[in-house]
C-alpha positions as CSV (number, residue, x, y, z in Angstrom):
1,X,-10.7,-4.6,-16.5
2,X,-11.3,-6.0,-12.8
3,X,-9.0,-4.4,-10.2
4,X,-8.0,-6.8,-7.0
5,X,-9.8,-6.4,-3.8
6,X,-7.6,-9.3,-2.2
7,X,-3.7,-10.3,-2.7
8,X,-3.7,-13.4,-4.5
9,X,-1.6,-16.2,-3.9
10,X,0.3,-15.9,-7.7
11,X,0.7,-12.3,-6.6
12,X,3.6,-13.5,-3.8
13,X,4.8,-15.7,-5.7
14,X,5.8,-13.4,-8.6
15,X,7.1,-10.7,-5.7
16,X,9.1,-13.7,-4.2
17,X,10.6,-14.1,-7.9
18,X,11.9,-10.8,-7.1
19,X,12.3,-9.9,-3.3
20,X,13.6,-11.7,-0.8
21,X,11.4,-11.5,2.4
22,X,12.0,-12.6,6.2
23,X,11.6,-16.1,7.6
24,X,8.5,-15.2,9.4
25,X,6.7,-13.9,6.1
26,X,8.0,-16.7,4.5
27,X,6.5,-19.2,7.1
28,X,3.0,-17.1,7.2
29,X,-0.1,-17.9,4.7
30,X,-2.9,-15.5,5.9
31,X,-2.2,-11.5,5.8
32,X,1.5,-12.4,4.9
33,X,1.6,-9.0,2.9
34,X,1.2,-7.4,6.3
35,X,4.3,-9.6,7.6
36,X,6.3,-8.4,4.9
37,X,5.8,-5.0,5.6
38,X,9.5,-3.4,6.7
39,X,10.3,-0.5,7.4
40,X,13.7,-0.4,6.3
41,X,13.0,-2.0,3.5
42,X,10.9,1.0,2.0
43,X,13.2,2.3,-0.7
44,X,13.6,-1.4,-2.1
45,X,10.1,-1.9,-2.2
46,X,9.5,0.6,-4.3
47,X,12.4,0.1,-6.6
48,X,10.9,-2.5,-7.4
49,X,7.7,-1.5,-8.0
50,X,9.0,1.3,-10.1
51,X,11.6,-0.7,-12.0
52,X,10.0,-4.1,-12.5
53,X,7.2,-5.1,-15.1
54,X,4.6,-6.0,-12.9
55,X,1.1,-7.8,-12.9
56,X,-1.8,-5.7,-11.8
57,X,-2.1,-8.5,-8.6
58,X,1.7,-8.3,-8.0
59,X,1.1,-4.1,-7.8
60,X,-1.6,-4.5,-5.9
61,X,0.1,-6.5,-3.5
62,X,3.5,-4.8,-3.3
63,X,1.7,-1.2,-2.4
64,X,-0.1,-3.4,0.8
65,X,3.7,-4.4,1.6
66,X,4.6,-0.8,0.7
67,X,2.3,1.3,2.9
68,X,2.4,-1.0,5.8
69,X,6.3,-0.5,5.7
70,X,5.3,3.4,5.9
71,X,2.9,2.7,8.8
72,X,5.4,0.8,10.7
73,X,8.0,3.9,10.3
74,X,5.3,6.0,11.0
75,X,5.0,4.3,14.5
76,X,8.5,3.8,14.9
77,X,9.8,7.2,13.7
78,X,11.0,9.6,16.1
79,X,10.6,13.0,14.0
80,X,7.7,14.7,12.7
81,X,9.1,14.9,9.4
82,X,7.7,12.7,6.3
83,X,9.6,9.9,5.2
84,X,11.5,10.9,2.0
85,X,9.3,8.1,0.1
86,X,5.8,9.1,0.9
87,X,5.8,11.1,-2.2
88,X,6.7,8.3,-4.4
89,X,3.9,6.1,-2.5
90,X,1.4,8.6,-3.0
91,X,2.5,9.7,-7.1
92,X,2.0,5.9,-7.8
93,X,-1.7,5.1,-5.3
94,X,-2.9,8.1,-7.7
95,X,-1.2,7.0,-10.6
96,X,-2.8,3.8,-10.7
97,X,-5.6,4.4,-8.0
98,X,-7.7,2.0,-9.9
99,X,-5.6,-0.5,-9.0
100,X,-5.1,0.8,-5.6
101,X,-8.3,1.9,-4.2
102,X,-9.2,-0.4,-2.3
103,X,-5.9,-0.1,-0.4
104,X,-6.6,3.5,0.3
105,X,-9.7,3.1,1.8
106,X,-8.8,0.0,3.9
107,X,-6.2,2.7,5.5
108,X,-8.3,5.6,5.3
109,X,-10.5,3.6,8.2
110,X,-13.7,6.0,6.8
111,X,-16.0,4.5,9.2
112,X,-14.0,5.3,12.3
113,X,-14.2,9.4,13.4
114,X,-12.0,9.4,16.2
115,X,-8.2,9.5,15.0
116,X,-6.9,8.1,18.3
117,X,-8.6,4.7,16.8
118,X,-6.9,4.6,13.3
119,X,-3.6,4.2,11.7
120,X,-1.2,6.5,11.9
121,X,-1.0,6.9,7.9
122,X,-4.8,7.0,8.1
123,X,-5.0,11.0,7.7
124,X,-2.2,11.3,4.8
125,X,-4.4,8.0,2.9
126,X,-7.8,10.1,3.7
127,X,-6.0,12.9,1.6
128,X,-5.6,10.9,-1.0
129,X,-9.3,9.5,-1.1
130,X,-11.0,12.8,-0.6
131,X,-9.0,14.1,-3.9
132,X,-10.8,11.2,-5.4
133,X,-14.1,11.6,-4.1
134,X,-14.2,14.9,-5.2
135,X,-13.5,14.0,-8.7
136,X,-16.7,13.3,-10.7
137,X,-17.5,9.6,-12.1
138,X,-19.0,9.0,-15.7
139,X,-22.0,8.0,-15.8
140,X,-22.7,4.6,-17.2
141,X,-24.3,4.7,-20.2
């Protein structure tokens, strides 16, 4: 099976089947998973994801929306406590980290050393790819 490396375009339109986003994500084309992102939306996001037969593209997608919802609380909080639902995000980007991988390195920012330059989810999603670069691959036969 081939896992996504982009969002594809029947990917929002099978979330749109079941959320309802803003006007501005609505009216966006390019990085419109990003524009969906909401913070307050977190819990619903991931009802859905949990509760909804999903594609592989529409999973994909949704975590995108998903984690940047958790980055924007991240920068919005005003706690140091976790947000009840990063447990659920990270149960399900291990889960199904096939699918998601490419997620968790886009916000794991490997290349970048100095955390001042980074996301602020970019240490909890570093975690979650060091667990799976420790694990070892198969070898192709």
């Amino acid at each position: 099976m081939k896992y996504p490396r982009y969002t594809s375009y029947e990917a929002r339109l099978g979330l749109e089947r079941l959320i309802v986003f803003s006007d501005i994500a609505n009216q966006i084309g390019a990085d419109w998973e990003y524009v969906a992102a909401d913070e307050n939306r977190l819990d619903e996001f991931l009802r859905v994801y949990e509760q909804e037969e999903l594609t592989v593209d529409e999973k994909f997608t949704l975590m995108i929306i998903i984690v940047s919802s958790y980055e924007e609380w991240l920068r919005m909080k005003k706690t140091d406590k976790e947000k009840d639902e990063w447990p659920r995000i990270v149960a399900h980007l291990e889960h199904e980290y096939k699918i998601h991988r490419n997620t968790v390195k886009y916000w794991s920012v490997l290349e970048e050393s100095d955390l001042e330059d980074v996301y602020r989810v970019t240490p909890q999603m570093r975690e979650i790819e060091a667990r799976f670069r420790a694990v070892p691959r198969r070898k192709s036969r």
